[in-house]
C-alpha positions as CSV (number, residue, x, y, z in Angstrom):
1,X,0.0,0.0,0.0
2,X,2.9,2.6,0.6
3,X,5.0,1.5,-2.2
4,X,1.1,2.1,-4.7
5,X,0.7,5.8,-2.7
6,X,4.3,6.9,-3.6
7,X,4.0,5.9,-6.8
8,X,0.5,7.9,-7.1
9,X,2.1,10.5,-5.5
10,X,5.1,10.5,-8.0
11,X,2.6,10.5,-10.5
12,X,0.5,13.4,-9.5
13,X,4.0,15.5,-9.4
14,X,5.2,14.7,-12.7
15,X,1.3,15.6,-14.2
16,X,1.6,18.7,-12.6
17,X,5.2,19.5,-13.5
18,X,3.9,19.0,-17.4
19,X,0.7,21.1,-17.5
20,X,2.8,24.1,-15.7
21,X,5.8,23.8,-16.9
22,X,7.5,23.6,-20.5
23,X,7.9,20.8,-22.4
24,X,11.3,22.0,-23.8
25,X,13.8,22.5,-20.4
26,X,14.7,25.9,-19.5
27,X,18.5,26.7,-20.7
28,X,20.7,27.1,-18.6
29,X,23.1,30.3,-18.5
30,X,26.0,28.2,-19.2
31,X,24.4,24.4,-21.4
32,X,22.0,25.0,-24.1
33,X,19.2,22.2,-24.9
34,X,18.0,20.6,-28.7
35,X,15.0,22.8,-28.3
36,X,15.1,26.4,-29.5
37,X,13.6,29.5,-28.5
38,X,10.6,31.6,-29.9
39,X,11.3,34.9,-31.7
40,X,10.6,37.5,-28.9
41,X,7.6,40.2,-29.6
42,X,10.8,42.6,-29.5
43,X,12.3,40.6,-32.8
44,X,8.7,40.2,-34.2
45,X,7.9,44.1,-34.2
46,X,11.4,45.1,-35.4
47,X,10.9,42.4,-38.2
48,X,7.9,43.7,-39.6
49,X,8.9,47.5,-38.9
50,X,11.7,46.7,-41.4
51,X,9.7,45.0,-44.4
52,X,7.4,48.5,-44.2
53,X,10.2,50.8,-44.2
54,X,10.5,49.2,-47.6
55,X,6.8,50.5,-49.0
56,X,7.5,54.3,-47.1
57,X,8.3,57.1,-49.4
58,X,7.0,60.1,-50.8
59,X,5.6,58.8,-53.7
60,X,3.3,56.1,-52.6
61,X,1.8,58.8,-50.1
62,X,0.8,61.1,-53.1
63,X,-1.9,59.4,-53.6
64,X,-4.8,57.8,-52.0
65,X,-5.1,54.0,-52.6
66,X,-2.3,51.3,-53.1
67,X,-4.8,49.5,-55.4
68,X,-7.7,49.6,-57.1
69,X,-9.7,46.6,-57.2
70,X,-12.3,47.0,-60.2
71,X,-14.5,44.1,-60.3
72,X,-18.4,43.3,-61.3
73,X,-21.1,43.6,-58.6
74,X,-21.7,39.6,-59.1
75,X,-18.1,38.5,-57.8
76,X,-18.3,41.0,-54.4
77,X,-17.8,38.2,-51.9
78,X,-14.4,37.4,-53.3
79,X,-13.4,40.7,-53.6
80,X,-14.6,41.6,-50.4
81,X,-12.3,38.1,-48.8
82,X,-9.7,39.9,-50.8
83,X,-9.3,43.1,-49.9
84,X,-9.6,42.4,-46.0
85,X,-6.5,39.6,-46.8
86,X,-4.8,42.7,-48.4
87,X,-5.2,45.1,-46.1
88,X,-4.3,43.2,-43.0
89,X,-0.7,44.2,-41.3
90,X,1.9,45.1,-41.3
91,X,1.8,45.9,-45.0
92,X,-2.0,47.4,-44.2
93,X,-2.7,48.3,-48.0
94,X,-4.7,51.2,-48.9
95,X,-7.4,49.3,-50.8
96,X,-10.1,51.1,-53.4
97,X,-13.6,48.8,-52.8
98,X,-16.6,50.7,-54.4
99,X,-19.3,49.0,-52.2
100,X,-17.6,50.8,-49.5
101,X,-15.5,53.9,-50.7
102,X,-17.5,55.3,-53.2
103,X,-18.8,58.7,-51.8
104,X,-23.1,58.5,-51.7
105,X,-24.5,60.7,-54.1
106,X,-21.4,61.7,-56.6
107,X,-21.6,60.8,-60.5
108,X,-20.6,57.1,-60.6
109,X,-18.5,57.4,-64.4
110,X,-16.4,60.7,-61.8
111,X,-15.9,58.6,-58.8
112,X,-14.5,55.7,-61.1
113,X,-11.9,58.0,-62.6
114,X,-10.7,59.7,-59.5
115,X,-10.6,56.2,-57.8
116,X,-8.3,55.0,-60.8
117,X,-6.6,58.1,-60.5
118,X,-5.6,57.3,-57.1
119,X,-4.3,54.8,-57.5
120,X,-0.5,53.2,-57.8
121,X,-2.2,50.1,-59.2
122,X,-5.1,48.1,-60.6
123,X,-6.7,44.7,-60.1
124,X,-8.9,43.6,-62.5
125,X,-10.9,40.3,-61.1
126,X,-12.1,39.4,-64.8
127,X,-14.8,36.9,-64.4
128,X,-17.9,36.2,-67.1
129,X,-19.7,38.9,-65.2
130,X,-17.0,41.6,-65.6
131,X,-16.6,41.1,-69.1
132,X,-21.0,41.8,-69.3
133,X,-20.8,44.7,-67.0
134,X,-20.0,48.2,-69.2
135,X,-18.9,49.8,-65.8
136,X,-16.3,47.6,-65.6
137,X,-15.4,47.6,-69.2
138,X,-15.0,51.5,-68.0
139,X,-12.9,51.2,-65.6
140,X,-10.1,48.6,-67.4
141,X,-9.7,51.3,-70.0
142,X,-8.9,54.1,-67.2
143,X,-6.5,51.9,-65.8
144,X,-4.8,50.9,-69.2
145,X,-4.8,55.0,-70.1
146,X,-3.2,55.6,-66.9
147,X,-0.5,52.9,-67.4
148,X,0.0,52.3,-71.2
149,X,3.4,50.9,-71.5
150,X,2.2,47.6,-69.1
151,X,4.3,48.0,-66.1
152,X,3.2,45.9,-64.2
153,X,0.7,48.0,-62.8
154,X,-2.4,46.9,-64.0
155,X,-2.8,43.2,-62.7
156,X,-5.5,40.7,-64.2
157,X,-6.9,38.3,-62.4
158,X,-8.4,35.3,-64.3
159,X,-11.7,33.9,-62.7
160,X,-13.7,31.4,-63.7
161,X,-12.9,32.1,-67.5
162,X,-11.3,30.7,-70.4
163,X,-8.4,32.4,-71.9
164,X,-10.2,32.6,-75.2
165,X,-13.2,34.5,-73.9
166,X,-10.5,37.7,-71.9
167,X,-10.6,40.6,-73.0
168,X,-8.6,41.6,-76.3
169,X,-6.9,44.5,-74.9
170,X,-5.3,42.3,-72.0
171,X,-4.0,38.9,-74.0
172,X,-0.9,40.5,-74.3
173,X,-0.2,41.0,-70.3
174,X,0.4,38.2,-67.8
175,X,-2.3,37.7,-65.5
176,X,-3.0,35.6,-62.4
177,X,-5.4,32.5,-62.6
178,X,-6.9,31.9,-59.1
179,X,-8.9,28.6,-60.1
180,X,-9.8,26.6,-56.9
181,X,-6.9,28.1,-54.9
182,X,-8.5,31.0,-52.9
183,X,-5.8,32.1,-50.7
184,X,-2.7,31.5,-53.4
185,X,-4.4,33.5,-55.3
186,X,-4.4,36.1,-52.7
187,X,-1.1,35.5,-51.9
188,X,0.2,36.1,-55.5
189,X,-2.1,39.3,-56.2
190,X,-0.3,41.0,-53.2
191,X,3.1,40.1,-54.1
192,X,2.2,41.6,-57.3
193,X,1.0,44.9,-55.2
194,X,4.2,44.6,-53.2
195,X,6.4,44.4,-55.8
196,X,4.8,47.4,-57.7
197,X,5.0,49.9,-54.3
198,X,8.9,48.3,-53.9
199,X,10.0,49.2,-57.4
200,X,7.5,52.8,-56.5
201,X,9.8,53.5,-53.6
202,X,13.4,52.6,-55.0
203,X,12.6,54.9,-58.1
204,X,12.0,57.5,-55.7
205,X,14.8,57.1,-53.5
206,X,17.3,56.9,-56.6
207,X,15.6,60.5,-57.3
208,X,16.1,61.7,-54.0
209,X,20.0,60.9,-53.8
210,X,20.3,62.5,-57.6
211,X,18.9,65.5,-56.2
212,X,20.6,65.6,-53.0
213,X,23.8,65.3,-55.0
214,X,23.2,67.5,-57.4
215,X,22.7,70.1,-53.9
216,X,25.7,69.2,-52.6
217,X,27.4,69.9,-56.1
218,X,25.9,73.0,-56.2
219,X,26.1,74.1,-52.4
220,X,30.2,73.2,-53.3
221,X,30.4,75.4,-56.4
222,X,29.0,78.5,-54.4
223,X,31.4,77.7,-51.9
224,X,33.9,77.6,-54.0
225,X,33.2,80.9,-55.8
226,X,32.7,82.7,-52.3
227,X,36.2,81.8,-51.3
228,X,38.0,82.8,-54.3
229,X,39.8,86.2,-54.7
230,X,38.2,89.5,-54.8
């Protein structure tokens, strides 16, 4: 009987040792175990503050939206799914959705444009419903006047819709077919945002050093001519 309550005893212990403590040892200051540590919240913070330093410049705060998603009124779920993938952090992107930003009571054709307008970039969800809808036959051409050389910046995504029936003024871009896979597809569209705001920001850091170098040049020149002789 003593030897079954030590062992019940023992038992109890070693239950109560595993619900409150670890199940990886704690290192010691000297012996480190197999098991590794967690990223601290310090690490994770200063991680993320890094990738959005990336996306900060002058540039991509000149205007209003990161994106404009232009899409037909039948496909609104998915865009909806989309745009609150997109926008979570720490990239938070500054999404155009027109079930929710349009302003009541303005000219529908005017709050297109300035929404295009806006905007660094544009997603075009093409689905058989976008390709029926004029409005968004409206908005695909504001986007490809305001980006005519296809940078990159104008980003169609293929839904539910053979390749022959897409639109003839977009066959010669490469789009993004999100077939069955929901959240690649979300994935790739905002690598393709994330890319387009990267290569936004470089451009206008390579500017700002020309310029700053070109102020130093001339700041040096004045110099120059102030310290000559009389």
């Amino acid at each position: 009987m003593a030897r079954l309550f030590r062992w019940f005893g023992d038992f109890r212990r070693k239950k109560n040792r595993g619900q409150n403590g670890s199940s990886c040892p704690q290192p010691s200051s000297r012996a480190t175990g197999p098991c590794k540590s967690r990223s601290s919240p310090q690490t994770t913070v200063a991680a993320a503050a890094s990738s959005s330093r990336r996306f900060d410049c002058k540039s991509r705060w000149s205007k209003q939206y990161d994106v404009c998603i232009c899409h037909a009124e039948d496909d609104v779920i998915y865009v909806q799914d989309l745009v609150a993938y997109l926008e979570l952090r720490p990239h938070s992107l500054r999404c155009f959705l027109q079930l929710r930003d349009l302003v009541p009571g303005g000219a529908i054709c005017t709050e297109l444009c300035q929404a295009v307008r806006q905007s660094h970039c544009w997603v075009l969800v093409i689905s058989p419903a976008f390709i029926k809808d004029p409005w968004c036959g409206y908005q695909m051409q504001q986007a490809l006047s305001e980006s005519p050389k296809a940078n990159g910046r104008v980003i169609p995504v293929r839904m539910q819709l053979e390749r022959k029936d897409y639109p003839l003024e977009l066959r010669f871009m490469f789009g993004i077919d999100v077939g069955k896979e929901k959240e690649n597809g979300f994935q790739r569209i905002k690598r393709a945002i994330l890319y387009n705001l990267e290569e936004l920001c470089r451009k206008n850091g390579e500017e700002q050093q020309h310029t700053d170098a070109e102020s130093r040049t001339a700041t040096a020149g004045n110099t120059a001519d102030s310290s000559g002789p009389c």
